[in-house]
N, C-alpha and C positions, 0 to 999 in steps of 0.2 A: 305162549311159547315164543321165544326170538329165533329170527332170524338174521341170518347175516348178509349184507345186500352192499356195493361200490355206492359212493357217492361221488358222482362225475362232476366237475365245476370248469368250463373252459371257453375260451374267446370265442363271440358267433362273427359270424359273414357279417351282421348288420343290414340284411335285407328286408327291410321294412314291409314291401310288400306280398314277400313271402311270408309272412310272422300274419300279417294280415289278411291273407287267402284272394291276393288280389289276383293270384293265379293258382294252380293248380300243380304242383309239380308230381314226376314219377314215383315219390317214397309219399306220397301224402291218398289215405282212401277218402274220398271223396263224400262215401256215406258216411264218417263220422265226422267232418269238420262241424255239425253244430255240438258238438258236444265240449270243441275249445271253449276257453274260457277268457274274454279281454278284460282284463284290470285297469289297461292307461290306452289312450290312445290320441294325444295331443300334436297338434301341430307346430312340430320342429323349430318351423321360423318363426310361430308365436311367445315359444317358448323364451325364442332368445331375444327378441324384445322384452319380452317379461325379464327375464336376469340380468341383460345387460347396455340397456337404453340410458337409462339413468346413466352408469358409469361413462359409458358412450359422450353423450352431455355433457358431464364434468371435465372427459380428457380434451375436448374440442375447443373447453373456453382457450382463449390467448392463441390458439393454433392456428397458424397460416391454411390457406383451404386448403393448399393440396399434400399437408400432413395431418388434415382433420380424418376421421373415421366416418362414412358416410353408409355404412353397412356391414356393421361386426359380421353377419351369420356370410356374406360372400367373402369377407378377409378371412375368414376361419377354411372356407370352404376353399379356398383358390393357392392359402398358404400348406408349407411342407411341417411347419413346427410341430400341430396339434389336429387331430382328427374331430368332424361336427359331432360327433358323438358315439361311445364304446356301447357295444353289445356282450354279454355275459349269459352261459345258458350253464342251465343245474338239471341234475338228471338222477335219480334214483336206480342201481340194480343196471339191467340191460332187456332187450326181447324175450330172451328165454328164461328170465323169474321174475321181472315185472312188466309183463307185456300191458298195452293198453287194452283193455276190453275186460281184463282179466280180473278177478278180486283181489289178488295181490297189485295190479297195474291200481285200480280202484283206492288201493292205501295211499303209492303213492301219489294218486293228486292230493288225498285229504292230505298230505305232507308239506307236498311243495304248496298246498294254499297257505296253510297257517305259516311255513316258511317267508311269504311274502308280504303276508299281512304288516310286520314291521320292516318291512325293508328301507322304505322309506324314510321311518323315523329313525332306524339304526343307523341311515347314510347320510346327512343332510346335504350335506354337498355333492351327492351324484346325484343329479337333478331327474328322477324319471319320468319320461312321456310316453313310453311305449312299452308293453306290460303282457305277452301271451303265455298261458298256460294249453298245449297240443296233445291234444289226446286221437286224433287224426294219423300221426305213425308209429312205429313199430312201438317206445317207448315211451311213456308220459314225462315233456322236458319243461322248463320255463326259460322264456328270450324273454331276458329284461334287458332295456335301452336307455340310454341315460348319460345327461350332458355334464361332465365333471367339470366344476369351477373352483374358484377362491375369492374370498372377501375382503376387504383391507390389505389389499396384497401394496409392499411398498416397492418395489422395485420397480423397472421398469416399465411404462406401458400404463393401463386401464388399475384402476385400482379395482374393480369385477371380472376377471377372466376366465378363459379355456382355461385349464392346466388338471390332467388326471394325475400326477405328480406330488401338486400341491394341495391337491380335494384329497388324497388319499392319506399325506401328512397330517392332515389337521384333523385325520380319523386316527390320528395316531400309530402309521405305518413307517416306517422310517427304513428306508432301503436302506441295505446291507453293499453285496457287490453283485456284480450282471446277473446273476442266478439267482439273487435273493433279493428282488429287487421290489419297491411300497405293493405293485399289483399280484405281485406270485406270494406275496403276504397277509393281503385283504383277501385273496382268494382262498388261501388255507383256511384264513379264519372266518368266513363266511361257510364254507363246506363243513368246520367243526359247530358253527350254529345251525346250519340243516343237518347234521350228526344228530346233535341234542334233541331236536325238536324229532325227529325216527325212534330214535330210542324210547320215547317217550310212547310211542306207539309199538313199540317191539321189535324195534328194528335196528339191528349192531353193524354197527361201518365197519366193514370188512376191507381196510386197508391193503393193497398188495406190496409182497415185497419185505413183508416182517421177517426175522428170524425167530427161529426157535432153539436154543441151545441143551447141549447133551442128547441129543439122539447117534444110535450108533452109524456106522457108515451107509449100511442098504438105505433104514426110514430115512437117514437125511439125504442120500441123492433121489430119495423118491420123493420127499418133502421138496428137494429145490428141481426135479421136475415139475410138480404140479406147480412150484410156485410160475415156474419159466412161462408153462401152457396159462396161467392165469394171467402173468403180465402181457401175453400172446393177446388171449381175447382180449384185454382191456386196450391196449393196442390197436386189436380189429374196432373195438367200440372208438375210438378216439379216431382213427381212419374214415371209417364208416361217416363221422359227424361231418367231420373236413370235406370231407366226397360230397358229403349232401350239400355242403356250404357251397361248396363248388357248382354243383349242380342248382343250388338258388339264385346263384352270383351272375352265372348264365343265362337263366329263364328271367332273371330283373333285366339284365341289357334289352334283351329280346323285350320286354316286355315295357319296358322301356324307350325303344327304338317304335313300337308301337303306338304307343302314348305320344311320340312326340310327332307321328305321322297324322293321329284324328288334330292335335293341335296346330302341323302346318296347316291341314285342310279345314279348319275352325278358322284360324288366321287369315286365311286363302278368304272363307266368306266372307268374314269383317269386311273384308279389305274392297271385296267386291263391293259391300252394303253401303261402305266409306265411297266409295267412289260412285255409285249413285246418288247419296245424299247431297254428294258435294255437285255434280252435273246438276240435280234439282233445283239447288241453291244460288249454281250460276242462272241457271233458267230465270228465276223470281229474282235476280238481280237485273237481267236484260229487260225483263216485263216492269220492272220499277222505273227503268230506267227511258223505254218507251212513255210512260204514263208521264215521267217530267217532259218527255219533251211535247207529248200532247197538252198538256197544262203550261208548258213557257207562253204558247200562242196568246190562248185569252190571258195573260197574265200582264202580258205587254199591250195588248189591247186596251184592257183596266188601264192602266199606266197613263196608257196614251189622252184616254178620255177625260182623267182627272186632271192631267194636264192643261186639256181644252178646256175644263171648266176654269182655269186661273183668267181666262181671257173673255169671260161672261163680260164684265161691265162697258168692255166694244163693242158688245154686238146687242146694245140697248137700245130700242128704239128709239125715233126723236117725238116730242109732243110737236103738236098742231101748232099753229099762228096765233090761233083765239081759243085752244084748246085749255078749260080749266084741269087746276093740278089735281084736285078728287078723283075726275074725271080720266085722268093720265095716271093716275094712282090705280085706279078701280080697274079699268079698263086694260091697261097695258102693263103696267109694271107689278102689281098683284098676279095676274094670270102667269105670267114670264116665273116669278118667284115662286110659285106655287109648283110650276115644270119641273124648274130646278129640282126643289126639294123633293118631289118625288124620285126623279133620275138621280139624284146623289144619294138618297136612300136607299134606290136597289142598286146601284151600285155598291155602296160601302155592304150593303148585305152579301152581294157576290163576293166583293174583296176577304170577307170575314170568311163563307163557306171554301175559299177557296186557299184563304191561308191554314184554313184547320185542311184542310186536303195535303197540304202541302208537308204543314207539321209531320199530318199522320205519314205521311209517306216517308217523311225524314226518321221518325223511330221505330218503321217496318224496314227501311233498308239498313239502318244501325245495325237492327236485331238481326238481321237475316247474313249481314255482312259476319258479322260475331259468329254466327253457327257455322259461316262458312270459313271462316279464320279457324275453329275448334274441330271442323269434320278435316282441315285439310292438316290440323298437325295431329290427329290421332291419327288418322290416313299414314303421317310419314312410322309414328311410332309402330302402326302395324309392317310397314315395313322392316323396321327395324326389326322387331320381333320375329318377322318370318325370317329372315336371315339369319337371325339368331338360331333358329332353332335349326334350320337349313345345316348349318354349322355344326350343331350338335350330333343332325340324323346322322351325316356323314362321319362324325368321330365314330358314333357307336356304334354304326352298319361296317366299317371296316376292325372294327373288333370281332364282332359276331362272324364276320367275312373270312376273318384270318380263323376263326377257332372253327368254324366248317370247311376251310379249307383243308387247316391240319387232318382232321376226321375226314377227310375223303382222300385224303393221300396215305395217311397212317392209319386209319380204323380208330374207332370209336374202344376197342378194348384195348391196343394199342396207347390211345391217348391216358383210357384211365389208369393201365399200368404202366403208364410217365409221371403222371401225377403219385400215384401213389407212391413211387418209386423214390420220390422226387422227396415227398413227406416223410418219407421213413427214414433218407439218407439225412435228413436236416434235423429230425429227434434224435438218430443215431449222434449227429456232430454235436448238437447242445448237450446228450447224453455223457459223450464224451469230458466234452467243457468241463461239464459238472465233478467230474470223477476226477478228473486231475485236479480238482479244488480242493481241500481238504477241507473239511466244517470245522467252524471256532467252536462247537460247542462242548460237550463234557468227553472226561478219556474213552466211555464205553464206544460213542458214537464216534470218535476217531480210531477207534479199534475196529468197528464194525466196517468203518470205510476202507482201512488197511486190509482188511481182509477180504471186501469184496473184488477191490483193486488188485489184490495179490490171487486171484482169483482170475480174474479178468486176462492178468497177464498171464496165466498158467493156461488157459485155454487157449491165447495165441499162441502159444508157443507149440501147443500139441498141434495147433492147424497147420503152423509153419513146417513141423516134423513131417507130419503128410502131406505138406506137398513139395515137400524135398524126395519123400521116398516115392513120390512120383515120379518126378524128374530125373533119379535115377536110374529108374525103370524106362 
């Protein structure tokens, strides 16, 4: 038996660690997060080494340094043109006919798996790393994450780049005008391939919004009520998702701001560790440095001695009157030369042990010198780094500071019906946008829009009637 079921396709928050369960938020039960399922789960800045190093490289030859590229993923991340990477979430039905837990919720993960299974190969150019299928809240959704690029690109720049734009062109999407533009195009037609692949399980995309022609006047205002209450809910479902985004967008700062407080206090210890090892190392440089000067002593003593040996043949005895030369050989100048050789012997022995003393000492305080040259500039780099992040906590404690302040002056329901208020009046004006546009497409579908439009205006006009006949009154 079929059934008929929405197929949702729409922008996510992008919050990685929410997708991830690196927290816990209020829509998420907690007893079923083992039951998600992670497809991708790649590291972002590896990723874009992998894609864009190479090109990197290539743009850099002939470049002066300070228009070379020296870190694509912080130029991408720091610049306004192109976002590090888009999120996209698919959804089956809603809570109340395909709830998670349920056998119909049950269908659609078997849905969205095989839905994803090609996604990859259908997209080449949206690079995915991050990949959750949630069966943790109300309905079973998929956050696919994923770095859109181009190849051979001749223009301006990197010949491998960011661009969702041109990854989306060379999927053969070609924007139209602001309303119709390569991504509200690849979305249709991704939601008509998770269409295909439901159906194929029983399951008919219940489009809102159709018409039905020839019914008489009761069926059809009863028919474009329930259509109104259907576009209602799908409304509250599209609400609800944004709210939740909202609400993960928040618990990442927060959680986030947390993260970078274990890393100042991780830094914080480095820093301390750096600044003992480097004390240590001054230490073992004063104790080297005592040991040359107790070794200059005898070293100059040596010196001194070999010196006095140059002046031996003055202080040679004289022979006798009648003294034979055997005898002055044997007797005197044998014994004298014999002394010698001994004392020049251990000398040059002390002078040997004590130039290898000396050696050794000169490539223990190289070395020691080196470790202390390396602890005192990771020592500054940890400074740097704490203030870096110093920097950070305060950007994003006065965000979280200002969004608890609103909430303690406004209330918390207050705030979400600003938000909400805020989102409906912005679908309202793009809704708008849209209707004043007329589609190029065939006569029926510019008659259907005439008529909704002529529609549209007839309903102002009865509002405007009442509330003149207020005003009256």
């Amino acid at each position: 038996m079929t059934m008929k079921r929405t197929i949702s396709g729409m922008i996510g928050a992008g919050s990685l660690a929410h997708n991830r369960r690196d927290f816990i938020a209020g829509n998420v039960d907690p007893d079923r997060v083992y039951l998600n399922v992670c497809y991708q789960n790649e590291n972002l800045k590896q990723v874009y080494k992998e894609l864009f190093d190479e090109s990197v490289e290539r743009y850099n030859v002939g470049k002066r340094k300070d228009r070379q590229i020296t870190n694509y993923y912080e130029k991408i991340r720091q610049g306004k043109q192109e976002k590090l990477f888009h999120e996209v979430i698919f959804q089956i039905g809603n809570c109340e006919d395909m709830a998670a837990g349920t056998p119909d919720g049950e269908l659609a993960v078997k849905v969205l798996d095989e839905y994803i299974q090609d996604f990859q190969k259908r997209n080449p150019t949206l690079r995915v790393f991050s990949c959750y299928l949630h069966q943790d809240e109300a309905t079973p959704h998929l956050h696919i994450d994923f770095v859109p690029y181009v190849t051979g690109w001749k223009g301006k720049g990197m010949d491998t780049r960011v661009s969702l734009k041109q990854a989306l062109k060379s999927l053969g999407f070609q924007g139209g005008n602001k309303h119709d533009t390569e991504l509200n195009q690849w979305m249709n037609h991704e939601k008509e391939v998770l269409a295909e692949i439901a159906k194929h399980h029983g399951i008919e995309w219940e489009q809102k919004g159709t018409h039905e022609e020839h019914l008489d006047v009761y069926n059809f205002k009863k028919k474009e009520r329930k259509k109104e209450v259907q576009a209602l809910e799908q409304e509250k479902e599209y609400l609800t998702a944004e709210n939740e985004g909202l609400t993960a967008q928040i618990a990442e700062v927060r959680a986030d701001i947390k993260m970078l407080e274990e890393e100042k206090n991780q830094a914080q210890k480095d820093k301390e560790m750096a600044e003992q090892r480097a004390e240590k190392a001054e230490k073992e440089l004063k104790c080297l440095e005592q040991h040359r000067e107790q070794l200059q002593p005898i070293m100059d003593s040596v010196n001194k001695e070999l010196r006095e040996v140059g002046a031996i043949e003055l202080l040679l005895p004289e022979a006798g009157a009648l003294e034979r030369a055997a005898t002055y050989r044997d007797k005197k100048i044998k014994p004298l030369f014999i002394k010698m050789k001994n004392k020049i012997a251990a000398m040059a022995a002390q002078v040997k042990e004590l130039t290898k003393d000396v050696e050794n000492w000169k490539h223990k305080y190289q070395k020691t010198k080196q470790e202390y040259n390396g602890v005192q500039r990771e020592l500054d780099d940890m400074r740097k780094e704490n203030r870096k992040l110093s920097e950070e906590k305060e950007v994003l404690q006065g965000v979280s500071e200002r969004y608890d302040h609103v909430v303690r002056v406004m209330g918390i329901d207050t705030v979400d019906a600003a938000v909400q208020q805020d989102i409906q009046n912005q679908k309202a004006l793009k809704e708008k946008l849209r209707m004043e546009q007329m589609p190029k497409g065939s006569i029926r579908e510019r008659l259907e829009w005439g008529a909704k439009k002529s529609e549209m205006n007839n309903q102002q006009l009865k509002k405007n009637k009442t509330k003149y006949r207020r005003m009256e009154r």
